[in-house]
Wavefront OBJ file of the C-alpha trace (Angstrom):
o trace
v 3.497 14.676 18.006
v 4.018 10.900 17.086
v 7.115 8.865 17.349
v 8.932 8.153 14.133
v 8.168 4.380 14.127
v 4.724 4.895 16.373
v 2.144 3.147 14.034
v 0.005 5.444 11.852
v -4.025 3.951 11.332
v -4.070 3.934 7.041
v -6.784 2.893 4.795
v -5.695 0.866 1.765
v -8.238 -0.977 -1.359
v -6.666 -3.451 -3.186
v -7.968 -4.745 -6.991
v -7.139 -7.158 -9.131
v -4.194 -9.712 -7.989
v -3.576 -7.737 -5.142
v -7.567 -8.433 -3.771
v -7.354 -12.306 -4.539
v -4.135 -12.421 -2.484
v -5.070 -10.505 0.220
v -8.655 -11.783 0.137
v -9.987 -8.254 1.194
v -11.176 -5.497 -0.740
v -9.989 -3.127 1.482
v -8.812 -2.644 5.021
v -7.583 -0.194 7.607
v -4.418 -1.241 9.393
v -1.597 0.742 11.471
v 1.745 0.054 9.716
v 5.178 1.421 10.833
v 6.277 2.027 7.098
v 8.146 5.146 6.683
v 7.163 5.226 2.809
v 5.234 3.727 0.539
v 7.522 1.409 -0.540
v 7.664 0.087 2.589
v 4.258 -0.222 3.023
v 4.333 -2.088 0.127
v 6.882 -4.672 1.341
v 5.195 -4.815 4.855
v 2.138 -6.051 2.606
v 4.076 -8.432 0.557
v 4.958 -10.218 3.986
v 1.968 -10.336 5.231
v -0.122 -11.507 2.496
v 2.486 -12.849 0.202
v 2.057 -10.451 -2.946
v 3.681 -11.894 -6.229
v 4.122 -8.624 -7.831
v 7.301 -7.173 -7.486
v 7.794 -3.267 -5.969
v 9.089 -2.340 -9.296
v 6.159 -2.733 -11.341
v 3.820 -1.188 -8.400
v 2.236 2.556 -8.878
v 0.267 4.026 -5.602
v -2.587 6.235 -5.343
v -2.988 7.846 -1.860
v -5.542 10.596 -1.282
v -6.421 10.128 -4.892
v -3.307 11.315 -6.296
v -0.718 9.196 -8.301
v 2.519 9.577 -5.802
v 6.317 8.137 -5.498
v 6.542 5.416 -3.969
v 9.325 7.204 -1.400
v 6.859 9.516 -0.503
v 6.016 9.589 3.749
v 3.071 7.315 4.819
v 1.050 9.646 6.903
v -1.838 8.988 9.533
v -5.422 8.364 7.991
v -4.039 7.812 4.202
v -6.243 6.360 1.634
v -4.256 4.843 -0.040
v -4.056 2.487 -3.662
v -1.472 0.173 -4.673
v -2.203 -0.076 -8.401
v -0.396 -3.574 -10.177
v 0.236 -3.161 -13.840
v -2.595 -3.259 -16.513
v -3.265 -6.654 -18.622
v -4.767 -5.742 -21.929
v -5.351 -7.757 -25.090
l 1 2 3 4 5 6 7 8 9 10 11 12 13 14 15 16 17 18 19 20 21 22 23 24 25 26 27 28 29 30 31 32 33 34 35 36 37 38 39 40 41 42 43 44 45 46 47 48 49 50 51 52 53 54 55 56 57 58 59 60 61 62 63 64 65 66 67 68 69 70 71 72 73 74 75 76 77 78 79 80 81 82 83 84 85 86
């Protein structure tokens, strides 16, 4: 069994805003990040996202799930920015 802060291999896609900032489509990366949330933040550091936690939904394994939900090893996993329409 893992560590609690031992770094877990996760695979994340990024679209729209999130893709031109991080200038990937997707990636695998280990991340300490307890949650999702923290993911997210450990992201935002690293690739400066503009788009604040708060208006952030995430998709891992397919499913929609909260955002203090455990990361866990070999995620796929969504961060999904809020829709522009017109």
């Amino acid at each position: 069994m893992s560590a609690p802060n031992s770094p877990k291999i996760i695979h994340l896609r990024y679209f729209a805003l999130l893709r031109e900032q991080a200038h990937t489509e997707s990636e695998e990366r280990p991340t300490t990040a307890g949650t999702y949330a923290e993911l997210y933040q450990e992201l935002q550091r690293c690739y400066g996202f503009s788009l604040p936690l708060g208006q952030m939904k995430v998709a891992v394994n397919d499913a929609f799930v909260d955002l203090s939900t455990p990361v866990q090893e070999g995620d796929d996993v969504v961060f999904i920015p809020p829709v522009a329409g017109g």
